[in-house]
C-alpha positions, 0 to 999 in steps of 0.5 A, a space after each residue: 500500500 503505498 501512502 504518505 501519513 502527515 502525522 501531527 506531534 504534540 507542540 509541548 505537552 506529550 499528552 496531546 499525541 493521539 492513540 492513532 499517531 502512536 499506532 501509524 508510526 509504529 505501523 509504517 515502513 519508515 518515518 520522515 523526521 524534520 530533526 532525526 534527535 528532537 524525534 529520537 526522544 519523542 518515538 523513545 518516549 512512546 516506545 516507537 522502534 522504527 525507522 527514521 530519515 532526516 527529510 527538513 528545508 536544506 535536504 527536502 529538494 534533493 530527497 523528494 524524487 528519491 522519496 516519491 520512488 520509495 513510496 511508489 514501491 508499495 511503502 508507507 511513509 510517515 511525515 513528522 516535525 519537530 512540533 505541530 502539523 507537518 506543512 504549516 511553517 514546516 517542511 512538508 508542502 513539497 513531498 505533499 504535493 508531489 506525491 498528489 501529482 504522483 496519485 500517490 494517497 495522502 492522508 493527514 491525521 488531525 492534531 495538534 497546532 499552536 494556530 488553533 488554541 492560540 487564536 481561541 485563546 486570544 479572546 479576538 474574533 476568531 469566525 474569520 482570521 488570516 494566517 501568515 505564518 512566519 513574516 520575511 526576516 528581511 527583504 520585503 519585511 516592511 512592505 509585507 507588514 505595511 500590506 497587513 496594517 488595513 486587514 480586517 480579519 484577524 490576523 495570526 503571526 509565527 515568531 521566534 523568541 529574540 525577534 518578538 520585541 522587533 516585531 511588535 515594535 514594527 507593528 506598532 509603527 504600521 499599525 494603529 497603536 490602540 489595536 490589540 494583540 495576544 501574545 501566545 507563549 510555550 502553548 502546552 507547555 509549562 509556563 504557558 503565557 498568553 499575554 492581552 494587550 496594545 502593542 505599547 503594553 506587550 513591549 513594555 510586558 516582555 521588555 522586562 522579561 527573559 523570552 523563551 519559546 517558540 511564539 503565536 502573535 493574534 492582532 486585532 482586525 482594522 476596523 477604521 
């Protein structure tokens, strides 16, 4: 049976990995890992004794035809990263793709995401809602935050520890400085943080703080 899995691991808690996640990465041929030792230790934890690959952005162009080739030859695969769904801000878009213009069948196991729980946590509208993901580190960053500053459905960010107050900083400067924003911290995890607030409030907040963990920004839509 040849198919690819798109198996969600937990994004902090191990106690979000679901009983159908564990059986198909026991089950399959062997398993696509974005960090072969983050995954060691989760697979380890379940008592999962399979086969793993290193398949992440600097490899994933050069390994895919191999892959396609593998999986046509009646192998079932399963795609994991290091935290969340596979494909949202991670590798996995790529093998996906190719594999659904080789009609070869994909199947993505519900899971977990840091997207979800941090926009239903933010107490902002969640019925509609824009996901950018990570924004461009460099070129094309204040051209891309200047396209966002008149959405009006919320808008939901990816960031990394040492460039939040950057960030917020930026948006402050584009954006109507009474909008409101969540802060999304170590969701699962044990220091859990979800910060409410204005721009000015969230720079003064972590200002003062030793940042850690990965990051969800929830911004308030542009109402006028």
């Amino acid at each position: 049976m040849a198919k690819l899995f798109v198996v969600p691991t937990p994004i902090g808690n191990l106690e979000d990995m679901t009983f159908r996640a564990i059986r198909i990465l026991k089950e399959v041929d062997f398993i696509l890992a974005e960090d072969t030792r983050t995954s060691g230790h989760l697979l380890k934890h379940f008592e999962i004794q399979n086969k793993l690959q290193a398949y992440h952005k600097f490899n994933e162009h050069k390994q895919v035809e191999g892959l396609i080739d593998r999986i046509r030859n009646s192998q079932t695969v399963a795609l994991i990263s290091d935290a969340g769904t596979p494909g949202i801000s991670d590798p996995g878009y790529l093998l996906i793709k190719n594999c659904i213009d080789n009609d070869i069948e994909v199947e993505c196991l519900p899971g977990a995401t840091a997207l979800i729980p941090a926009i239903v946590n933010s107490g902002l509208p969640n019925d509609r809602f824009i996901f950018e993901g990570f924004l461009p580190q460099k070129k094309g960053r204040q051209k891309r935050i200047d396209a966002l500053k008149e959405e009006p459905k919320t808008l939901v960010l990816y960031e990394s520890p040492h460039r939040l107050l950057k960030t917020l900083s930026q948006l402050l400067e584009f954006f109507n400085e009474n909008r409101r924003v969540c802060v999304a911290r170590e969701l699962s995890k044990l220091h859990e943080e979800n910060f409410r607030g204005t721009f000015t409030e969230a720079i003064k907040h972590f200002s003062s703080k030793n940042i850690k963990g990965e990051i969800v920004l929830v911004v308030e839509g542009y109402n006028g």
